[in-house]
N, C-alpha and C positions, 0 to 999 in steps of 0.2 A: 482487712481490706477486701477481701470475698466478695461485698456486697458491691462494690467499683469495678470487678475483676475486666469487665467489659469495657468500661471506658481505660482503665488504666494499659488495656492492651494497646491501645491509641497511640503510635509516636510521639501525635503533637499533648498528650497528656504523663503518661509513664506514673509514675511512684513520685516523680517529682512536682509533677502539677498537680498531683490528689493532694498533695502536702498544700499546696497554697490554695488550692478550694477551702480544706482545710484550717486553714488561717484566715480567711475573708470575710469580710463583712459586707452586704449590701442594702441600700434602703431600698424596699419597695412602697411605691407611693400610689395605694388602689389596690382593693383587692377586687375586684371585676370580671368582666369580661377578658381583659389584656391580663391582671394579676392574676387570676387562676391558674392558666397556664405557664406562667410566667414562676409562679411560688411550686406548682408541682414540681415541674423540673431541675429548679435550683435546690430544691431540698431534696429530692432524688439524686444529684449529683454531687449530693455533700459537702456543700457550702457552709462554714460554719454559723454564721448568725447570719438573721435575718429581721431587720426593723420594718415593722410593714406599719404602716398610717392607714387607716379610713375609718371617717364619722359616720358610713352606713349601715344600716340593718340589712341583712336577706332579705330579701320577696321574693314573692310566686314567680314574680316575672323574668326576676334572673334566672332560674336555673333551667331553663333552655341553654343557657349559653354559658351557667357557670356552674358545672358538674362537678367541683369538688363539695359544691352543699346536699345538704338531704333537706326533706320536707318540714324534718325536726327542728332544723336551723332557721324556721322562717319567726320573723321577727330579732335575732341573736345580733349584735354588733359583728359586722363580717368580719373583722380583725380579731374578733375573738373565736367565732367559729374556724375560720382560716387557720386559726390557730391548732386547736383541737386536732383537727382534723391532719395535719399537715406532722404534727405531733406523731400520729398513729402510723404516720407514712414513714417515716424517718427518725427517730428519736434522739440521735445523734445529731440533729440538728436544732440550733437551738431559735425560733420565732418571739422574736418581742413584740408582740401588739399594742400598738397606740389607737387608741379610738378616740380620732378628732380628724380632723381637715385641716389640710395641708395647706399653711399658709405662709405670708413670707414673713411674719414674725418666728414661726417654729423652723422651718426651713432652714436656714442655713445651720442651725446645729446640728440636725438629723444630717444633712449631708455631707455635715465635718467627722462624723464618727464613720463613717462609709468610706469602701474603696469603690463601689459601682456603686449608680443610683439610678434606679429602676423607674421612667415614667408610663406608670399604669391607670394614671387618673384620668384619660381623657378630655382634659377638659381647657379650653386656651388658657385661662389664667393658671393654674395651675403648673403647666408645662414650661410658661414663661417665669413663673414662681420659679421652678428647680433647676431650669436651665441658667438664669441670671446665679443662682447660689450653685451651683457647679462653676461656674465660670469663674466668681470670685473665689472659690475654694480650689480650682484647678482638677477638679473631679471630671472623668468622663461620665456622662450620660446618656442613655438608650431611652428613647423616648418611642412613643407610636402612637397610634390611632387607627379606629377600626369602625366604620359605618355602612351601614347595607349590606354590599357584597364588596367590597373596598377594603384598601388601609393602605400605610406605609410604617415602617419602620428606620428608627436612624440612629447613627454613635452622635454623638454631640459634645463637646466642650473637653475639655483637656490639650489635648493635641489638634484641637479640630475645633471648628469654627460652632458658636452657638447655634441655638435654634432660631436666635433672631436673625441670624445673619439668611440664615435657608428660607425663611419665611416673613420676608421685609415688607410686604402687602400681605393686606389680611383681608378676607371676603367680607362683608357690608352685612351678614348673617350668616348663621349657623346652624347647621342641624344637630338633633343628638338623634340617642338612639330610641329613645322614648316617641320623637317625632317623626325620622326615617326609617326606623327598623335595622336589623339587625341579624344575620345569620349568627349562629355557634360556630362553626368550622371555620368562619371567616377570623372572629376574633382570634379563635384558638391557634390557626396558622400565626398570624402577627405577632402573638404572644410566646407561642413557641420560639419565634425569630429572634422575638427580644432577649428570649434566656441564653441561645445561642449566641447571640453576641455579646452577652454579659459573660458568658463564661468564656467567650475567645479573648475579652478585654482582662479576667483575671488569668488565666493563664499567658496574655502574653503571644499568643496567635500571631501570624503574617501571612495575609495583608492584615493590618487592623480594621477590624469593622466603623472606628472611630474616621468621619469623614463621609461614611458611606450612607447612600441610602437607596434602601428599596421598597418598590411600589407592587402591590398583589391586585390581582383585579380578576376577582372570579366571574363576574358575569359574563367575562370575554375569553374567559384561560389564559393569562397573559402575567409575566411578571416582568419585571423592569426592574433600573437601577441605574445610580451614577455616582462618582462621585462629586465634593462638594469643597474638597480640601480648602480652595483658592476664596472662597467665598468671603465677602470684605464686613465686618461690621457693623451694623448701624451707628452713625456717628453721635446721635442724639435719642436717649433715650428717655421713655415715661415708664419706670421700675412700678411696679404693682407693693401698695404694702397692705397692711391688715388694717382691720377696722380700728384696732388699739391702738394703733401707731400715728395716728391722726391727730394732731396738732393743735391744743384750742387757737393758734394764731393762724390757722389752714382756712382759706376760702373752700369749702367742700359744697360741691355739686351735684344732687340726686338728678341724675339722668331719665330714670324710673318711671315716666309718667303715665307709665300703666298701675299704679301702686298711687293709693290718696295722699298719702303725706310719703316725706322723707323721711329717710334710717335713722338720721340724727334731726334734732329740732333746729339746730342753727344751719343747716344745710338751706343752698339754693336749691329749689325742686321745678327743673323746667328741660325741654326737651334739646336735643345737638343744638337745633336750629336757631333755639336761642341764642346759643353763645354767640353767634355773630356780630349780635349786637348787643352782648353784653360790656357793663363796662369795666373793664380789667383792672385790679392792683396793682399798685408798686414791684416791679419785678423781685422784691427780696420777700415777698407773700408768695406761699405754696399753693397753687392750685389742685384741689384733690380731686377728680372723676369716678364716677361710683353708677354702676349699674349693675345689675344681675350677675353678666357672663363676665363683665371686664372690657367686650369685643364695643361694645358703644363708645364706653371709654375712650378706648385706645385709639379708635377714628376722630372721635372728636378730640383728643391728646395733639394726634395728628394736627389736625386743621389749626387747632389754639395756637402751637408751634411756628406757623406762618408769620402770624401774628403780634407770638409775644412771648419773650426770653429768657422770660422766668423758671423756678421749679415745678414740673405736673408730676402727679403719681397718680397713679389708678386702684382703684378698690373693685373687686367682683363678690360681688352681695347675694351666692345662689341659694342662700338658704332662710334670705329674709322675705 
């Protein structure tokens, strides 16, 4: 236990929270910007497994901002370099790498083997992916985001209200970080926050971080924070599934009209604006919405809703 000796000096840890670090399991979903530091520190603090999901390669471009790679790692499945690497840090730790994307076909089993689940994929569907399967599995999650000089970080689902409930309107577009840039420091704060609050949720901590959220904003030197406890629901939901989960009885709709043809052949391929005056099925027909991010989707989910009573689900297509 030598290698704890400093954390274990910690009241709110002792010999007896190093035992249930110890015994814990958490999914991390992204090895990134937000995963980096998010997997250094949990495997520095002796977490016993560690499920990490991501279908990326290294590039040049990440390691500004994600310094547990070297130059050798460019090209490598980041799940499996994270791996390596995280290996040499800690050996007593044991890292499962998956290399695939996080979707809500694989989703709820990764986050039934988990006591925390780590959202490091930045990405809206994805977020809404792990936060709907926390929720049915009764799992806390720690989710963030991190753009420019920005983020927030938050507990979500267990004892505390989802992330839909925190984020019930969603912006009309999005940036990444490919589009708006991105400091290091800035991720790597948020991501350190996350591991913080993953470790205050395994050991058990008060106040719980679950409920809570906090906002970092470096351009201004400013951090902020509230909590969320009381937060209601959304009473009506359009769940995100995968592409396999699709239905040959699904009306499915390529949103995409930046793209010549749709993902599937028997898809409709036309723009939100369509839908308005499209003409709708038997409400016992599933409507499926399908664009890039999800965030098209889910507006136009929105709107359809008004309208008509049936089942929607959404699909996010970023890699087609």
């Amino acid at each position: 236990m030598s290698r704890y000796a400093r954390q274990i000096t910690l009241s709110e840890v002792g010999r007896s929270g190093q035992h249930r670090l110890a015994a814990a399991h958490v999914l991390v979903a992204g090895a990134g910007g937000l995963g980096v530091p998010v997997l250094q520190y949990l495997v520095g603090a002796g977490v016993n497994t560690i499920t990490l999901i991501d279908g990326d390669t290294v590039a040049l471009t990440n390691l500004h901002r994600q310094p547990l790679y070297r130059i050798a790692d460019i090209g490598r499945p980041k799940a499996h370099a994270a791996a390596d690497a995280l290996a040499a840090l800690n050996p007593d730790v044991t890292v499962l790498p998956v290399v695939d994307w996080l979707t809500p076909a694989n989703a709820p089993a990764l986050v039934a083997q988990a006591d925390v689940i780590l959202d490091c994929a930045d990405t809206f569907a994805a977020s809404f992916t792990l936060s709907d399967a926390a929720m049915a599995a009764d799992k806390p999650l720690i989710s963030a985001s991190a753009l420019g000089l920005s983020g927030y970080v938050g507990g979500f689902c267990a004892s505390a209200p989802s992330l839909r409930a925190v984020f019930p309107d969603l912006p009309s577009s999005a940036a990444t970080c490919e589009t708006a840039g991105v400091l290091g420091p800035v991720v790597g704060m948020i991501g350190a926050a996350q591991a913080q609050m993953a470790l205050a949720v395994l050991l058990g901590l008060a106040p719980s971080p679950l409920g809570q959220m906090i906002i970092f904003d470096a351009a201004h030197w400013r951090t902020s924070g509230f909590r969320f406890d009381g937060a209601p629901e959304p009473s009506s939901l359009a769940s995100f599934i995968a592409q396999s989960q699709i239905a040959p009885e699904d009306l499915v709709i390529d949103l995409r009209t930046e793209v010549p043809a749709p993902f599937v052949s028997a898809a409709l391929h036309i723009g939100g604006a369509a839908l308005d005056t499209l003409d709708l099925p038997a409400t016992d027909t599933r409507i499926v919405l399908a664009c890039r991010t999800g965030l098209r989707a889910h507006h136009a989910g929105v709107a359809l809703r008004k309208r008509w009573a049936g089942d929607i689900a959404l699909v996010a297509l970023p890699h087609l």
